[in-house]
N, C-alpha and C positions, 0 to 999 in steps of 0.2 A: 446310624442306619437312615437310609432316606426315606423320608416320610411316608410318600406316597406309595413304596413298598410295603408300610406299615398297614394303614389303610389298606392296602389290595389284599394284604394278609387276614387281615382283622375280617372282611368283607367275603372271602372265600370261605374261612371256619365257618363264620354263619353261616353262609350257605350248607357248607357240608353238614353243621352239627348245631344250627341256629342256638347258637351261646350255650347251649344242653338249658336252657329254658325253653322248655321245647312244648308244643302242641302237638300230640298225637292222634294218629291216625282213629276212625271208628270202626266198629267192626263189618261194616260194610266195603272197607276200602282194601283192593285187594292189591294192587303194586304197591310201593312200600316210596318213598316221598324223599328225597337228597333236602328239602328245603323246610322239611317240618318233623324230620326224626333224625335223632342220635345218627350218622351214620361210621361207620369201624372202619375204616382207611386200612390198608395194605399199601405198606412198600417195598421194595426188593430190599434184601438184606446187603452189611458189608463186610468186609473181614479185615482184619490185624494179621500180619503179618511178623514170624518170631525166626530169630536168628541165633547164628552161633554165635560166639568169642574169635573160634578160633585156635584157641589155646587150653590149655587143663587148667580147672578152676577145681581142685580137688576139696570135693565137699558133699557130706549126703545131710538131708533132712527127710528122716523117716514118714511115713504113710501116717493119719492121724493116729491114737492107743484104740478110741474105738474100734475103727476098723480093725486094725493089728490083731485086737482082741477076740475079734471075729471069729479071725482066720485060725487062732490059736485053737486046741482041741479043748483045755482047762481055761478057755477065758468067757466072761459071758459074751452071750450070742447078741449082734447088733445087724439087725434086719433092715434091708435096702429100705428107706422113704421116698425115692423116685425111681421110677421104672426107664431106662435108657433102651431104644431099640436101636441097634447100629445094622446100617447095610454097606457091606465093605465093596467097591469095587473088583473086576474079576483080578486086577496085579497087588492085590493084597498079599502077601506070604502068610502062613502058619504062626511064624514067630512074631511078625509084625503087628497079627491080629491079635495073640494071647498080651501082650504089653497093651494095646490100645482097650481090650476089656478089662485088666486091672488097671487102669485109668477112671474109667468108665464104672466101675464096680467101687471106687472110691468118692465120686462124683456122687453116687447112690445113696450113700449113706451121709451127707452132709445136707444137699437140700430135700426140701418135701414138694411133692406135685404130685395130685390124682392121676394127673392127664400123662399119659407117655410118652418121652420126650425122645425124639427119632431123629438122627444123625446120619448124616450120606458121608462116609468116611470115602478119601479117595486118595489111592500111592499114586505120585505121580512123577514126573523127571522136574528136576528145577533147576535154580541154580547155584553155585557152592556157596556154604553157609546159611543157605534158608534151610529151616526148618520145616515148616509149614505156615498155612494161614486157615482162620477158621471165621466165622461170625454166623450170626441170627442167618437165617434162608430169608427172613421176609421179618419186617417191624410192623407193630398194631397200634393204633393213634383212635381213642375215642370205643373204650369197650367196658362191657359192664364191671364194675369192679375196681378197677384202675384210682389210683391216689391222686397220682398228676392228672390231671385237665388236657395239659397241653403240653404233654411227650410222646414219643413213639420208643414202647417196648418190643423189645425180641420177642417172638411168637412165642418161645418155649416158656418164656417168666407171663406173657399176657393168658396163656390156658392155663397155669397153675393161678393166678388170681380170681380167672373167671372161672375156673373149676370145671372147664368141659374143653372141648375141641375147638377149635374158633379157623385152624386149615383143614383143608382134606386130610383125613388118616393118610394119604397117599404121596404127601407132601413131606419134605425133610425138615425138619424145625432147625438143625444146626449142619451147616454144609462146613467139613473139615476137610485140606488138603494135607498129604505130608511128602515129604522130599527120597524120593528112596533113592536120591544119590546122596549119602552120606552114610559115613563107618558106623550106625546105630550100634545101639546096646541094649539087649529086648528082654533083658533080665527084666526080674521085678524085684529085686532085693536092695536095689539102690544102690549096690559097688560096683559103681559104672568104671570100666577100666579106664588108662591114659587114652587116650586121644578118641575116644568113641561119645558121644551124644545119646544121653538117656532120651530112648524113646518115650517112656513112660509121662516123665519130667514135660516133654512137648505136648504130648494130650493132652495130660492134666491145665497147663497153660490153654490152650488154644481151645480145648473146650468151655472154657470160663471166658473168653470172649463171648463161645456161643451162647451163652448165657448170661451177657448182660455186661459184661466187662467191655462196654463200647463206644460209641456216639462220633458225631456228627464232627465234630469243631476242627479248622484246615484251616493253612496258608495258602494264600493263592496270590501271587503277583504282588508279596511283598504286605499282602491284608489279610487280617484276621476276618474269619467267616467260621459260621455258626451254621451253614447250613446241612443238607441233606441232599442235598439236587433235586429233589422234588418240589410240586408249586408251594405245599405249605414247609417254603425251606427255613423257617428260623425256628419251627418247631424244633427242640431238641430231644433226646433219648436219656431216658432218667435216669440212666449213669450222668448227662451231662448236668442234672442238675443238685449233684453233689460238690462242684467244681467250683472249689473260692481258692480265692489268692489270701494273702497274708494279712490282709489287713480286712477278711473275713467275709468278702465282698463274692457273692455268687454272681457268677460270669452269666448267668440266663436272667438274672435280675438284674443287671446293674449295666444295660445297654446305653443309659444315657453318660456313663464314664467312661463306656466300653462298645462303641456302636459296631454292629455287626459289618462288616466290610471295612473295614478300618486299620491305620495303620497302630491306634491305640490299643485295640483286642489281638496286633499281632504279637504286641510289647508283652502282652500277659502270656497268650500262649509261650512264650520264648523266654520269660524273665526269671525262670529260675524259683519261682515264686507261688505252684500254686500246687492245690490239697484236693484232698474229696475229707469230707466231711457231713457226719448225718446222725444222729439221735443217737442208735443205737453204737455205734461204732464206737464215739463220747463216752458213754456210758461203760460200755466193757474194757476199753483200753486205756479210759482219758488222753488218748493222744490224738493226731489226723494223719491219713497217709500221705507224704509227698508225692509227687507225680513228677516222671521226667519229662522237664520244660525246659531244656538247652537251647541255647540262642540259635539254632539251627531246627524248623521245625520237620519231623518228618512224623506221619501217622505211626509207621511200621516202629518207633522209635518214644516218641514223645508222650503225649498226655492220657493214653490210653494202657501207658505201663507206670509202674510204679521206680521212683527214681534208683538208679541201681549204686549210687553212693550212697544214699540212706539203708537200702536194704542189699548188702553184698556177700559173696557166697557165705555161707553157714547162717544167715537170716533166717529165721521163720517166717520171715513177711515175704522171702525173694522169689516168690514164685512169678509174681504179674512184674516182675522187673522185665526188661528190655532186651535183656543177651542172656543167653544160656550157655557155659561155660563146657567145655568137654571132660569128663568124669566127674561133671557133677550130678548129682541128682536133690529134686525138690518133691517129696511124696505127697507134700499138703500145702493147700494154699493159706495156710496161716490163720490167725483167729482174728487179725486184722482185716483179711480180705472178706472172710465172713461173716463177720458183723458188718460189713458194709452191703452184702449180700440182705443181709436180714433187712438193712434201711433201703433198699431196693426192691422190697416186696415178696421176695424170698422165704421170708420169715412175716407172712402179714393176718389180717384180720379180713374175709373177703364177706363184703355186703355187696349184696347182690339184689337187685329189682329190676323186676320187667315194667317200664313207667306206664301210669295208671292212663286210660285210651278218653280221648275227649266224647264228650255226649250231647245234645241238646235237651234230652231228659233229664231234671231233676230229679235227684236219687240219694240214696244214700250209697257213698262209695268207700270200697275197700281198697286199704292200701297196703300194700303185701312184698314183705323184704324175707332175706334169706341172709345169715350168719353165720359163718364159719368160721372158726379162729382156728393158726397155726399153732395160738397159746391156751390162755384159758381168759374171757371174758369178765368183766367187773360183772357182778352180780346189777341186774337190771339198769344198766348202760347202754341198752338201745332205744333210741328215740326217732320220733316222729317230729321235722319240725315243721311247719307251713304258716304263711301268711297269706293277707286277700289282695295285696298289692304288691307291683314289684319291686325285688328290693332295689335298693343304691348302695353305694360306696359309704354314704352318711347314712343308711338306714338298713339296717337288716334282721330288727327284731322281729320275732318267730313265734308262735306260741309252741310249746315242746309236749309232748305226748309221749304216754307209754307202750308200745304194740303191746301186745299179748303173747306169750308163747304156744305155738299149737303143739300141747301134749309134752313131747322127750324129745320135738323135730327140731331143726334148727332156721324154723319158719317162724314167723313174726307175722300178727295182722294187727289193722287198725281200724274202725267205720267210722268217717265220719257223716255224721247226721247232713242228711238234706239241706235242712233249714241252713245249715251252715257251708255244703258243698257247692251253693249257686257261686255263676261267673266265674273270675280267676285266682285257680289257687296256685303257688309258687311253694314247691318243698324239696326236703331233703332228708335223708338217715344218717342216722352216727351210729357208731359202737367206740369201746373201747374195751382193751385187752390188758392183761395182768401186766404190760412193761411200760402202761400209763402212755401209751399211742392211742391217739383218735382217729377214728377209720370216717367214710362219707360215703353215701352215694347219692348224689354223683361225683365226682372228687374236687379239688383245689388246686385255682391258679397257681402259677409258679412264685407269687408274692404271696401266697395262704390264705386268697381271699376265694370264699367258696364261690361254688357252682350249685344254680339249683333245677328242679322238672318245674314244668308249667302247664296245668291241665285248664281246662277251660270247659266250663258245665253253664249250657242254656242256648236260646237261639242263635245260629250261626248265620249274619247275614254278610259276612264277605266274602266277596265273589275271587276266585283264584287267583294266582299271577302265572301268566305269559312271558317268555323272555324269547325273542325271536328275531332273528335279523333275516333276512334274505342271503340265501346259499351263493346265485347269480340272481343279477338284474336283465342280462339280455343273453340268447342264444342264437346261431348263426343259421342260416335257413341252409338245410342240407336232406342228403337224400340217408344219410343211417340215423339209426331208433337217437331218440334225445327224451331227457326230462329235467325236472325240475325237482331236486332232493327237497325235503320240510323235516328241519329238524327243530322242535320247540321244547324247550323247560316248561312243565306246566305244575304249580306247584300249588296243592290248597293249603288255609293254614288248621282246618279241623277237620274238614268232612269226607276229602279224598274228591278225586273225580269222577264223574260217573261221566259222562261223555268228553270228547274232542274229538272235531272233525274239521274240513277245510272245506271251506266255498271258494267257488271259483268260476270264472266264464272265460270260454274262449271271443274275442270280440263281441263282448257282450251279448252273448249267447251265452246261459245257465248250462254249466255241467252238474252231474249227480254228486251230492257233497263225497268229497273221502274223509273214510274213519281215520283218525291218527291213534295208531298202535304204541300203547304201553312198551318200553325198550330200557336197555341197558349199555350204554357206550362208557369203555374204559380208554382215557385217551392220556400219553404222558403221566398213568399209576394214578389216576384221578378217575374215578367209579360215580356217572351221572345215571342217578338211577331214579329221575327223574322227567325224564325225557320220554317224548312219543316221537313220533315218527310217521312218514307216507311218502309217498313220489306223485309228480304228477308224470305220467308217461305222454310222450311226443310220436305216432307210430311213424314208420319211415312217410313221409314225403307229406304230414300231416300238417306243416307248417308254411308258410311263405311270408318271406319279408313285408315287413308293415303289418303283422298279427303281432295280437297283445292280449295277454295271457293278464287277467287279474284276478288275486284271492285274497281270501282272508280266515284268520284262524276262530274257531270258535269252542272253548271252552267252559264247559259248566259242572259244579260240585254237586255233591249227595246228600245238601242238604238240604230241610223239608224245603227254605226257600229257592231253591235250586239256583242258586246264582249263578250267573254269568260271566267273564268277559273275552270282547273282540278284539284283536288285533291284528292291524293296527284301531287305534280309539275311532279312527274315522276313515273314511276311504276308505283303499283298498290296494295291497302292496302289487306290484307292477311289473312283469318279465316283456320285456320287447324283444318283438324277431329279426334279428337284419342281414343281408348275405356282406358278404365283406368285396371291397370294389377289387378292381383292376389288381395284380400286381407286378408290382413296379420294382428296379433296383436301385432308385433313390428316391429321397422325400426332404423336401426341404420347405422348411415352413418357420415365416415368425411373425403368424400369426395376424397380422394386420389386417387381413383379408375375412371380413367376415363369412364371406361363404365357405370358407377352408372349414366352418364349425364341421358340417357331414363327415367333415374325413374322419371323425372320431365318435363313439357311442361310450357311453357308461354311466357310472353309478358314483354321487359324491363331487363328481369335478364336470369342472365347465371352462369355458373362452370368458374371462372376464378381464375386466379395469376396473378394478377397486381404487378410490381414489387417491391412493399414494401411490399411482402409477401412470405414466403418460401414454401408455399403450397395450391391446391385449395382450394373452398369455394364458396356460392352461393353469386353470388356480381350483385347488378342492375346495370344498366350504372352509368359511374362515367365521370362526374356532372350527374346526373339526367334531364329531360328534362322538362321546365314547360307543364303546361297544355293548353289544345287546343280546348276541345270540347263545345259544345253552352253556358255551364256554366262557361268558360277556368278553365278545371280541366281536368286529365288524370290522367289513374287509370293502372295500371304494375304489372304484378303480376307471381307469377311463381307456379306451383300447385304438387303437388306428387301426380303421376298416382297410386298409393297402395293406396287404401282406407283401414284406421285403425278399428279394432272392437274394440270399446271401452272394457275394462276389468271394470269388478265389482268392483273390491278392489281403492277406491279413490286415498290411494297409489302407485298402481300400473301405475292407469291412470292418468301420467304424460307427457310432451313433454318437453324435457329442450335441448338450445343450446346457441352456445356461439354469439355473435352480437355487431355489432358497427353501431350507427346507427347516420349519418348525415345528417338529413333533416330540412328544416326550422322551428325553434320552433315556436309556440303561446305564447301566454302570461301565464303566470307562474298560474298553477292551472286551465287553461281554458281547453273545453273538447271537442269532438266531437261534432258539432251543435253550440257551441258559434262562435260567431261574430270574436273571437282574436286569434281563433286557426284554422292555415294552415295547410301548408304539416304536412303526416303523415305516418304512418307505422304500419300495422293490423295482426295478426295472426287470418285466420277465417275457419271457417268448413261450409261442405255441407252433408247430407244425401239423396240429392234427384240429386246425379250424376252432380252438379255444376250446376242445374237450378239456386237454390238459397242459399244465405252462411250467415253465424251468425258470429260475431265475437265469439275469445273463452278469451279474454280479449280486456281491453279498448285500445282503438288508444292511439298511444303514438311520440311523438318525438326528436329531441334532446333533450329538457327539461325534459326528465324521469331519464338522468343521470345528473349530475354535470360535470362530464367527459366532456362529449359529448358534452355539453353546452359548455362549456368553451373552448371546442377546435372547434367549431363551430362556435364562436363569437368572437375567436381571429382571426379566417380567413375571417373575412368581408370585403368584399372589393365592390366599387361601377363601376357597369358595362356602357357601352357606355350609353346604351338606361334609364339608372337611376335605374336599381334595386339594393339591398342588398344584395347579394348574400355572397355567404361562399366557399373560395379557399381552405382553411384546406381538405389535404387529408388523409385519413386514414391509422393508422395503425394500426398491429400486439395487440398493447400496447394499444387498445383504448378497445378491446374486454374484453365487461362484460358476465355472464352468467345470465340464465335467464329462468323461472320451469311455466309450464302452464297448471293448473290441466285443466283433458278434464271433468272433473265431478262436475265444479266448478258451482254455480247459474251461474252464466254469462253466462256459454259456451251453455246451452241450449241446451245439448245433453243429454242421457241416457246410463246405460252400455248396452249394445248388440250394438248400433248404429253402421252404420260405416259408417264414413266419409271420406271425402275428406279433403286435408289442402290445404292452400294456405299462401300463404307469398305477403299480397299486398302494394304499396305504391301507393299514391295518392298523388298527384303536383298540386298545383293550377296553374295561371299564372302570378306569379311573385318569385323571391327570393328563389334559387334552391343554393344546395350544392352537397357532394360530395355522399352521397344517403345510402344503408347501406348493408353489409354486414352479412352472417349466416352460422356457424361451427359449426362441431360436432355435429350433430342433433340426437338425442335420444327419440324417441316417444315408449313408455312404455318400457322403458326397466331401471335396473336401472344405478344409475348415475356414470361416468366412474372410475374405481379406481383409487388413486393416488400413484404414483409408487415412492418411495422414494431415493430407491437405490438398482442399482443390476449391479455388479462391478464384474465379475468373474474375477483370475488375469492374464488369460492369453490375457486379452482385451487391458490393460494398466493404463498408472494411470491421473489424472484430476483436475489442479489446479488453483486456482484463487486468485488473490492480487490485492489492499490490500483488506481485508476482516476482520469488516465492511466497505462498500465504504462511501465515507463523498464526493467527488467530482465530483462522477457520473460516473467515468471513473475505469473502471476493466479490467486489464490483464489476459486474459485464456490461460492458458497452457495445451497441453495433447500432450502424450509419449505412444505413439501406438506399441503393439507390432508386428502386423503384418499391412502390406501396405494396403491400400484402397484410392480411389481416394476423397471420399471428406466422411463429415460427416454432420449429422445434429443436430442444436442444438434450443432446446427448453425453454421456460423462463413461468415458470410455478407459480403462484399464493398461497397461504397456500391451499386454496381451490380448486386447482388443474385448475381453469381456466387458458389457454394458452392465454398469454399476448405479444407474439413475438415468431420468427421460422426465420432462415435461414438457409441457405446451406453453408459450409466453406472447403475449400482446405485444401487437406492433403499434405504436403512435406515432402517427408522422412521421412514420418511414426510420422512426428509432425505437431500439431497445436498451432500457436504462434499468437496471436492476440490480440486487443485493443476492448473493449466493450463500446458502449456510453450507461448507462441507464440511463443517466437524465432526462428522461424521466416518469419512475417512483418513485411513493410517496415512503415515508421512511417507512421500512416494512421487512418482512422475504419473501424471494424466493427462488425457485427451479430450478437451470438449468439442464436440461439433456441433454449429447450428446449419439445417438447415434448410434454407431461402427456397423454396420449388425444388426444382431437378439441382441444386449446388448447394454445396455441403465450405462453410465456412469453420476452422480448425486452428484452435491455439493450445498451446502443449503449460500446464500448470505444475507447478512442484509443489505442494505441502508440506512444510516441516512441523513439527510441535516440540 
């Protein structure tokens, strides 16, 4: 896995769920903090997908005896322990429905759940051979109860732990499809005739997906991947962390043999080779279930069914296999599948705590857990454990208490004395149940190393965090409404916030502060519920070029000390007003020209010469700065005030310029909106005055060169704070060229248009390099000529050794014939991109110098120096 994925992971949890060593809110604070409590993640659910054979696989395996016994009029009676509500779509049939409720009515009586578990059953057309598909509606990551730390369960298995609702009653826990283009068989007795498909046999199957029979883990492009497509994508689903290969090794632990994107984790998924395995499973069957892992991975197929050479028709296990045979039928999911059910939390021990609220009064505090076992409990096996320091990896002693039982409930309290409740305490609950499992709250990493709360009792003197970047830095002077969005992360770590508002002045003239509104934005299944919000409004015609807008944010907490802070730490962040010039249908610029700076406004980039450059050039800050704003992303951009008329002619309407671009890459082929791809770099257009912008091709970043790549990943270096950053600075030699039709599908403009351009980079908050660089820019015009030789003799003459070079190293000679102080020399491409440029002394009318190009690949090049108005030109070869 690449590091700095790691860290951006590690770094987000905290955010969302600050390690569950958490500081909670006081009873004063009434929106609820993404950056100082537990927060319950939601994600959209997935489904498994079930097939025929094909062929008659003549075989039945009855409904379990309990149930059987049910049903029977002389057998004892075995009463449903979870409640199923199904809403069938209106093309349901009769028959279709009565099979899918004895499905569902056997489901019943094998798990337990208080909570009612609600299914959107739907016929639908598909195509020959599917079955159906089913899974979770939506997974829960971070909720009371919960064993794993750091998985996402199905909704329907996360309310049965948590013991209550946790979606809308109004909401499906389990979304089921099934095929009603296929010969079914809607019996329920299990002698499914020749060529017909036990309907029964597919519910039963595909509801036990919805239930937990699931997870995350894919091939993709030849690599094994662990994720979920969401940002916290290596989180896995607590089926997946049942999953060892052969030599016992779990696949969510064992990333450093098995790195997530990898062609080694595709080897396992595929190698034929891997299990679920889990306490109770061990214990009932002594055996493990294999899992089909065929060197061909497909979801609908592989490691979320069970291998169907190991378990084939007449199995008791063959229900989670892969294909469903025609006249067969499977009434029960086996005693294998259920005991793994039960190591899945199915069958668990739910401790339960609301965690205890931080205070600046000294007190005596009560700690108060809630106990419910699916079995029966050790006799006084609930504990309290807390220390006054946090723990570490080498330290986690505890002191251990007894709660108290309140009465015949299944409440627990604890008080700990004042004297002993000052400053920080770090705790946790245990239980254990008659099958000798130890339960937690809060629960345990995926290596078994706990998780703890973290209250904090006495003065609170630090002041909140700020996380803010600016939405834009400049707006276009126009005659409709404009503003200025403010979106900030305002996060306390004990007392909550009692205010935040925005200062600001128009040309230094004080406006009335605005409040910033408590809010909740859900963006790509990520819930910041920490965020306030405001606008500054612009009324029509209230601005004119050369007005400058500055504010600043101010928030403070509810504590006695009422802390502060402003952001930015000093000054005050900056919106400039400009109309945008003429427009034009060509622009050509490289830059030499200092007053050409106007033609361009923005945020992050400038006209510079950095000094491994002999000329300017549009350059953003070098390092680049990471991101800041409530998503930590920041976006830098620099704009060309000439809006272009697009031209008719496709060839005409082109932009080509020369660019060196190092920002942190993604994972090779990933794209805008994938999970693996960061920093980046956008060429993009506006038609509506920079309201709003398109791209005019795809984001890209160092990984769009090989170059770039390689000299981006040679300069990795590891910073204080743990990032991966990129030291490699740029040069001359690094610049590619680069053609950008404006009339291309993508760019989603037309000819007459005229737009605006922009040049933006976007930084998340981690792993920054040295940012990029743009020459020679050419918007419709065409592309520049290549000048080969132009030697008049009265200029002088121009020589270079040895030639071809084989060592990298070239002596340039030149014999001027008249004096000049210095000359320029340029190192030019076949294709005439400008690969290097510096400035070199003339003495006495000579230049005598040493050249290092080992820097570039072995090739034909162009050097020109040149003399005033004449350009002196000799053609090099390097080989290596």
């Amino acid at each position: 896995m690449k590091y700095g994925y790691v860290l951006r992971l590690i770094i987000m949890i905290g955010l969302l769920c600050a390690n569950r060593v958490l500081a909670q809110k006081n009873n004063g604070f009434q929106p609820s903090n993404a950056l100082t409590k537990p927060v319950s993640l939601t994600i959209p659910g997935t489904k498994c997908t079930y097939y025929s054979t094909g062929y008659d696989a003549i075989s039945r395996i009855p409904a379990p005896s309990d149930f059987l016994n049910r049903k029977s009029p002389n057998g004892r009676s075995t009463a449903p322990t979870a409640q199923f509500i199904v809403t069938y779509n209106s093309s349901f049939t009769a028959d279709a429905k009565r099979a899918f409720q004895y499905a569902v009515d056997i489901w019943s009586t094998l798990i337990v759940s208080p909570v009612p578990i609600r299914i959107q059953a739907n016929w639908v057309s598909g195509e020959p051979n599917v079955l159906g598909s089913a899974g979770p509606a939506s997974y829960r990551y971070s909720f009371d109860g919960a064993q794993k730390a750091r998985a996402f369960y199905p909704i329907a298995l996360a309310e049965k732990i948590a013991r209550r609702e946790l979606n809308s009653p109004a909401d499906a826990d389990i979304v089921a499809d099934f095929n009603r283009n296929n010969d079914w068989y809607y019996g329920t007795d299990g002698k499914t005739p020749s060529g017909q498909a036990d309907l029964v046999t597919a519910v039963l199957h595909e509801l036990a997906h919805g239930l937990g029979f699931i997870g995350f883990f894919n091939v993709e492009s030849g690599k094994g991947d662990q994720g979920n497509g969401q940002y916290l994508a290596d989180l896995p689903s607590i089926y997946d962390h049942f999953i060892e290969n052969g030599q016992r090794k779990r696949l969510v632990t064992s990333q450093t043999e098995y790195p997530n994107n990898s062609i080694l984790l595709n080897r396992q998924l595929t190698g034929n080779d891997l299990f679920l395995n889990g306490a109770i499973l061990k214990q009932t069957s002594l055996q493990k279930l294999r899992l089909q892992a065929k060197a061909t991975f497909d979801r609908a197929s592989s490691i979320y069914h069970l291998d169907d050479d190991t378990y084939p028709k007449g199995d008791i296990n063959s229900l989670m296999s892969a294909f469903l045979g025609r006249a067969e039928s499977i009434h029960s999911p086996g005693y294998m599948v259920l005991a793994l059910f039960s190591d899945m939390e199915w069958k668990t021990t739910s401790v339960l705590h609301e965690p205890v609220l931080n205070s600046e009064d000294v007190k005596d505090f009560v700690f108060s857990v809630r106990v419910i076992s699916d079995t029966n409990l050790v006799a006084n096996s609930v504990r309290l454990f807390y220390r006054k320091t946090a723990p570490t990896a080498s330290d986690s002693t505890a002191t251990a208490v007894a709660p108290a039982r309140i009465g015949t409930t299944d409440m627990y309290q604890y008080t700990l004395p004042s004297a002993q409740a000052q400053g920080d305490i770090w705790y946790y609950f245990q239980a254990q149940d008659a099958t000798g499992r130890t339960f937690s709250n809060p629960g345990k990493l995926s290596n078994g190393a706990q998780t703890w709360h973290h209250v904090r009792v006495g003065p609170d003197n630090t002041p909140p965090i700020v996380q803010y970047s600016p939405a834009k830095n400049v707006v276009f002077s126009t005659t409709v409404v404009d503003s200025l969005p403010i979106y900030a992360r305002i996060a306390d770590d004990r007392s909550g916030i009692s205010a935040a508002y925005v200062e600001y002045q128009i040309n230094g003239v004080a406006q009335p502060n605005l409040p910033l509104r408590y809010s909740r934005q859900t963006i790509a299944n990520i819930t910041y519920d920490s965020l306030y919000t405001s606008r500054i409004n612009f009324p029509v015609n209230s601005l004119k070029a050369g007005d400058k807008i500055t504010y600043r944010i101010v928030a403070r907490d509810s504590a006695r000390a009422k802390n502060q802070t402003i952001s930015p730490a000093t000054g005050f962040y900056e919106l400039r007003v400009v109309s945008p010039l003429a427009v034009r249908d060509q622009y050509i610029n490289t830059f030499d020209n200092a007053a050409t700076t106007t033609d361009f406004v923005g945020y992050g980039f400038s006209l510079a010469t950095p000094a491994e450059f002999g000329n300017p050039a549009i350059h953003s800050e070098h390092p680049y700065r990471n991101g800041t704003d409530f998503q930590s992303q920041s976006s830098y951009e620099y704009v060309l005030l000439s809006p272009i008329r697009i031209k008719a002619n496709p060839d005409s309407a082109v932009m080509r310029f020369d660019e060196i671009v190092l920002v942190e890459p993604g994972s090779v082929g990933s794209r805008l909106g994938d999970k693996n791809f960061f920093d980046y770099v956008v060429v993009e257009g506006s038609s509506d005055n920079g309201s709003t912008w398109r791209p005019l091709l795809d984001a890209y970043s160092s990984a769009d060169n090989p170059d770039w790549l390689k000299a981006y990943t040679i300069g990795s270096v590891l910073s204080p704070v743990g990032e991966q950053n990129s030291a490699t600075v740029g040069v001359p030699a690094l610049y590619r060229h680069r053609d950008i039709p404006l009339l291309s599908q993508k760019s989603l403009f037309r000819a007459g248009d005229q737009i605006l351009i922009r040049f933006r980079l976007l930084a998340d908050q981690l792993s920054h390099g040295w940012g990029w660089a743009i020459d020679n820019l050419r918007i419709q015009a065409p592309a520049a000529p290549l000048v080969l030789a132009n030697e008049p003799a009265t200029v002088g003459t121009f020589q270079l050794y040895p030639n071809p070079v084989t060592s990298g190293i070239v002596q340039l000679k030149a014999d001027l014939v008249t004096p000049v102080p210095n000359i320029q020399l340029r190192i030019a491409g076949t294709g005439g991109l400008l690969l290097h440029q510096q400035t070199m002394q003339v003495k006495n009318k000579t230049v005598n110098e040493q050249l290092d190009l080992s820097q570039l690949p072995s090739g034909l090049y162009f050097l020109h120096l040149s003399v005033g108005d004449s350009v002196l030109t000799r053609k090099v070869i390097i080989t290596k």
